[in-house]
N, C-alpha and C positions, 0 to 999 in steps of 0.2 A: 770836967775841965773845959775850959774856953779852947776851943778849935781857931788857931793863926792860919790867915791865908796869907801863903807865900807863890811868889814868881821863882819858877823854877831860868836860871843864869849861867847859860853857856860857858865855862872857863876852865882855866889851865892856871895848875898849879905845882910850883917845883917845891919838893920837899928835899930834905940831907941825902935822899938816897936814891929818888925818880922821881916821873913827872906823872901827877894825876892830870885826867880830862873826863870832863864829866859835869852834871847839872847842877849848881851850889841853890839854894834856894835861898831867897830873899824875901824879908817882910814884905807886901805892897808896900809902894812909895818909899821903900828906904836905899841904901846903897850896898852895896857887897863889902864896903868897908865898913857900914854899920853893924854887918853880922858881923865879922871878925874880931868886933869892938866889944860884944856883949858879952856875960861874967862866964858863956858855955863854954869847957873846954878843947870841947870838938868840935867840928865841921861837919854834916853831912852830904854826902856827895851821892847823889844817884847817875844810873847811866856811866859807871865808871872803868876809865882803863887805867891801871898803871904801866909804864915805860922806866925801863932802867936807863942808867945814864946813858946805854951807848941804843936805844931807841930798841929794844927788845921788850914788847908785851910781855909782863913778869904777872899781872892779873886783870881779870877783866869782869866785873859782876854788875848788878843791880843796883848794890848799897853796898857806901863805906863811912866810916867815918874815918877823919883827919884829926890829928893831935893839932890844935891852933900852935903851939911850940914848936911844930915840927918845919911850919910853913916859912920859907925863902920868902918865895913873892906870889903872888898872885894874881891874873890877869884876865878878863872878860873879855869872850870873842865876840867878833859883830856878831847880831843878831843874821842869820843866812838870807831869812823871807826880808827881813825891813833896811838891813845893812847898818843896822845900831845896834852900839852895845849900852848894855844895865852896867854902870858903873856908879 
């Protein structure tokens, strides 16, 4: 199989039941809205914490995936070192 490089994309994401943060990965050169646009039905998220609604760590692991149906909204943090964010 052909190996995609992707840029791993600092964000925050609310779902119907808490808030993921964690690293979404992106084609080179594409957008974080172009992942969410393609036919996958998941997300995945490394570096990840889940937050329940009232800000209590409910999980915290390596890897997750995301139901794309599941997703509210989605948002990319600045970058910390360059102060941009992959949007």
């Amino acid at each position: 199989t052909n190996v995609i490089q992707k840029v791993p994309v600092p964000s925050v994401i609310q779902t119907a039941s808490g808030l993921v943060r964690g690293f979404v990965h992106v084609r080179q050169n594409e957008r974080l809205k172009d992942e969410l646009e393609n036919d996958e039905r998941f997300l995945a998220v490394t570096d990840a914490t889940v937050s329940s609604p009232a800000g209590e760590v409910i999980f915290s692991g390596p890897f997750m995936v995301v139901q794309k149906e599941q997703i509210v909204w989605i948002m990319p943090l600045a970058d910390e070192q360059t102060g941009n964010s992959n949007s």
